[in-house]
C-alpha positions in Angstrom: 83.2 76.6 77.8 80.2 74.4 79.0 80.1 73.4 82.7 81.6 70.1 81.7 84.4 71.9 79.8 85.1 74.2 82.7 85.3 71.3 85.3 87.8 69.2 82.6 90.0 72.2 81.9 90.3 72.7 86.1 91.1 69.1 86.4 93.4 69.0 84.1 95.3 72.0 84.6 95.4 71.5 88.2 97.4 68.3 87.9 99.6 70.1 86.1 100.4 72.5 88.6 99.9 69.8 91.4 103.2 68.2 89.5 104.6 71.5 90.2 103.8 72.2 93.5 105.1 68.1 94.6 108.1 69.4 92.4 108.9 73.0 94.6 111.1 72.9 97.5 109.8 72.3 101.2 107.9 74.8 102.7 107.4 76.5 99.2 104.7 79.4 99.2 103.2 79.4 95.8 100.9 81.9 94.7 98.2 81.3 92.0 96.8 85.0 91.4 98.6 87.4 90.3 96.3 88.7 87.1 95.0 91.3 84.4 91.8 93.1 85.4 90.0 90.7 82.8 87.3 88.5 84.7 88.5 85.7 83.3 92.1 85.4 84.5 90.3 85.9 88.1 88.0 83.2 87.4 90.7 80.6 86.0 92.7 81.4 89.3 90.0 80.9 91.2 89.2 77.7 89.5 93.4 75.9 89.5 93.0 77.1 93.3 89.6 74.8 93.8 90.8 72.2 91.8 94.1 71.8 94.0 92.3 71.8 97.3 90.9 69.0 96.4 93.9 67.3 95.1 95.2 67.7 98.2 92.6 67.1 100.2 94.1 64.9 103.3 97.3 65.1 102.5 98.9 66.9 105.7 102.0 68.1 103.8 100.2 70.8 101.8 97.6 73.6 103.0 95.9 75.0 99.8 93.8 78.2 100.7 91.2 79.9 98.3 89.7 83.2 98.4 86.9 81.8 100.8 89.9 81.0 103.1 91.6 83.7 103.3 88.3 85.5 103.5 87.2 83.7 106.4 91.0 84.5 107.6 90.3 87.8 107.7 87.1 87.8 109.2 87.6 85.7 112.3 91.2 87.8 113.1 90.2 91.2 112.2 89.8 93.5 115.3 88.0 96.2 114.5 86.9 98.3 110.8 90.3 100.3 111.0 92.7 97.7 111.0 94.6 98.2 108.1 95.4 96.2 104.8 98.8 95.6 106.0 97.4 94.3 109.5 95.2 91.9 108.0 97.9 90.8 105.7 99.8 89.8 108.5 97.0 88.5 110.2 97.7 85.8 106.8 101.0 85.6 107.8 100.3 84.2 111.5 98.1 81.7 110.1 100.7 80.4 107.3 103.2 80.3 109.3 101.5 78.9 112.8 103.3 75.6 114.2 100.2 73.5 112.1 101.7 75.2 109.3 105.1 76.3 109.6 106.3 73.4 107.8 104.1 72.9 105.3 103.9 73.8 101.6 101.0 76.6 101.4 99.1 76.9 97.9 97.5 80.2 98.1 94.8 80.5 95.0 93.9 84.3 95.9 93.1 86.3 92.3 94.7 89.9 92.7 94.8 92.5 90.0 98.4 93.1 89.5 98.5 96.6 87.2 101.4 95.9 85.1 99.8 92.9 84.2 97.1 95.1 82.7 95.2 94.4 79.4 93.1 96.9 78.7 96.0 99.7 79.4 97.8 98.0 76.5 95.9 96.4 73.6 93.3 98.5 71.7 91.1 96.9 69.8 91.5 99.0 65.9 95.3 97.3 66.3 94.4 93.9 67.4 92.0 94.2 64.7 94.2 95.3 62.2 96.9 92.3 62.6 94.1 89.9 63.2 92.7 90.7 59.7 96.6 90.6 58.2 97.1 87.1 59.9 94.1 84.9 61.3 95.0 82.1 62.9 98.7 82.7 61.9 99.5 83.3 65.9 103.3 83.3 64.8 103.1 85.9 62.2 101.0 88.6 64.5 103.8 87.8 67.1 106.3 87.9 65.3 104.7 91.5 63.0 104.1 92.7 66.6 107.9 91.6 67.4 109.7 93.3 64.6 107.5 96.9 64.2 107.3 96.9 68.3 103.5 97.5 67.8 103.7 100.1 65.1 101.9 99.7 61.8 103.3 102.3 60.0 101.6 103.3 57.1 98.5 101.7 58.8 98.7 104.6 61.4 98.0 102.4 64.2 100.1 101.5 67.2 99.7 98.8 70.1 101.9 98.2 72.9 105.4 98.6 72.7 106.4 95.0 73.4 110.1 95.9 75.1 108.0 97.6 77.8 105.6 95.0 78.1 108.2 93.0 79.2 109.4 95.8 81.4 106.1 95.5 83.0 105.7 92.3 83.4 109.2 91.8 85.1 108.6 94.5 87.5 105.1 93.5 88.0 106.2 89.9 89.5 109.3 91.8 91.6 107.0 93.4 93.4 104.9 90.8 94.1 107.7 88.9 94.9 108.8 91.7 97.4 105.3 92.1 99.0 105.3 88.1 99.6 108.7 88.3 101.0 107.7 90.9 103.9 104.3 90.4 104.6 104.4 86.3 104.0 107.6 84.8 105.1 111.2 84.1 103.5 109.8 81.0 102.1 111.1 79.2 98.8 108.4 80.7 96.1 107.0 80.1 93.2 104.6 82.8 91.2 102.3 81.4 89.1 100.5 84.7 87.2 97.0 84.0 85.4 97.8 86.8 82.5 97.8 86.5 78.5 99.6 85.2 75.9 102.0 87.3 73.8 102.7 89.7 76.6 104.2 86.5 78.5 106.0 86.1 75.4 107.7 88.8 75.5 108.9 89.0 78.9 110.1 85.7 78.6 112.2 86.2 75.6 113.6 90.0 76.8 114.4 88.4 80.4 116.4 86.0 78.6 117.9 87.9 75.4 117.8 91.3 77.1 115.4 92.6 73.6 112.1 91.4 72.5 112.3 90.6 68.8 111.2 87.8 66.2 115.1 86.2 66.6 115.1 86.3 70.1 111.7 84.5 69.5 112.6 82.3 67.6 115.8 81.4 69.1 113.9 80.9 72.7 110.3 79.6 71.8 110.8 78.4 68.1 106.8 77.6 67.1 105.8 76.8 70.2 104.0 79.6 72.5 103.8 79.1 76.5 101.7 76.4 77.6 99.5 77.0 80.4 101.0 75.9 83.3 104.6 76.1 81.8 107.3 78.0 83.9 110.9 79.5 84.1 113.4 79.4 87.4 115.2 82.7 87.7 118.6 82.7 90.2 120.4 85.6 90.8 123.8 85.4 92.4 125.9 88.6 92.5 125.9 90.4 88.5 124.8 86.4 87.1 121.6 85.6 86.4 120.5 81.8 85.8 117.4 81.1 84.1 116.1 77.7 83.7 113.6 76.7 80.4 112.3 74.3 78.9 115.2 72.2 79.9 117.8 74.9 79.0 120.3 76.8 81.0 120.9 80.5 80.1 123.8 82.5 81.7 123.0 86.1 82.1 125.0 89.7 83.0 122.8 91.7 85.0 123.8 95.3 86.0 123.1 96.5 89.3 119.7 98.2 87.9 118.6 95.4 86.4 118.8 93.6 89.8 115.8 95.6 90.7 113.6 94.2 87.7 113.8 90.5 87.5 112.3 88.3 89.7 114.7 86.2 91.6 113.3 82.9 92.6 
């Protein structure tokens, strides 16, 4: 993108998530961050979390911290070189949740490599090559290809990610960061707002819904119509039932005690 493109695409994303964020409940934490080890996903964090602060700039009901915040954080309440990552994470925590802040709703744009969000673990280039060639701009038929042979080409001989365990990934991925928020940041109402890549969103999406990722369950959840950029699911879990809330639909899911561990809940 050109300098002017980068600034439009910040302001115009950011007002999407600003709707968002006046949408969460009070005291909401929401994290813009979580990402692949691709530059870019750190840079677009980087960028929603400028563009918000100064959205909000004045407005004493939100505090939106960027990297150079939390930086500066951790510089001014950091001891001495030993203190650990856990101290200094708490040394977060104080500030959040100091009487200035307690009540407030804290936007944290902080880019951290999440590894089950990885990219480069996953997607090889001779298979992304291959369906690329099969399909071109047919984003529905390499989904869908990618779907049905759960990344095997058969004759081709070439495999890509296994998009069942993709999902897997993902799912745990945001658990965990869900968890680590939880004890180091407060029991604050969350939202997760990961900076990652298409099709592997997908898939989690559609397996957190319809337990399997597959061109129905697709098809039955996203129809032609990938995940836009700032667009979101709610997740409740209450006892063995699962609630998700999409794109204006309800779903009603079992979930076994194991699969408690592997969805996030808020």
């Amino acid at each position: 993108l050109s300098e002017q493109g980068v600034e439009q695409a910040r302001k115009e994303k950011s007002l999407e998530l600003k709707k968002i964020i006046d949408q969460a409940p009070e005291r909401s934490l929401v994290f813009i961050g979580p990402a692949s080890e691709l530059i870019r996903t750190h840079s677009t964090a980087r960028l929603y979390g400028e563009g918000l602060k100064e959205l909000y700039q004045g407005d004493e009901s939100v505090a939106v911290l960027i990297k150079e915040d939390v930086d500066e954080i951790r510089k001014k309440r950091k001891k001495d070189s030993s203190e650990s990552l856990s101290q200094e994470v708490k040394n977060l925590e104080e500030f959040i949740n100091s009487a200035e802040n307690q009540n407030k709703k804290i936007v944290l744009g902080y880019p951290l490599f999440i590894k089950q969000f990885s990219f480069l673990k996953r997607w090889n280039d001779a298979y992304s090559d291959y369906l690329d060639k099969k399909y071109g701009d047919d984003e529905i038929g390499f989904m869908k290809e990618w779907l049905k042979t759960k990344g095997d080409s058969g004759t081709e001989g070439l495999k890509g990610p296994d998009p069942d365990k993709v999902a897997e990934e993902y799912l745990f991925g945001l658990e965990r960061v869900k968890e680590f928020i939880k004890e180091y940041l407060g029991n604050r109402p969350l939202v997760i707002a990961p900076v990652t890549h298409g099709f592997d969103l997908e898939a989690a999406i559609i397996k957190l819904i319809k337990g399997e990722a597959t061109p129905e369950a697709f098809d039955s959840i996203l129809g032609e119509n990938f995940l836009e950029t700032t667009e979101g699911a709610e997740v409740i879990i209450e006892g063995n039932k699962m609630q998700i809330y999409f794109r204006g639909k309800k779903y009603d899911v079992e979930v076994s005690e194991d699969e408690k561990q592997d969805v996030p809940q808020t």
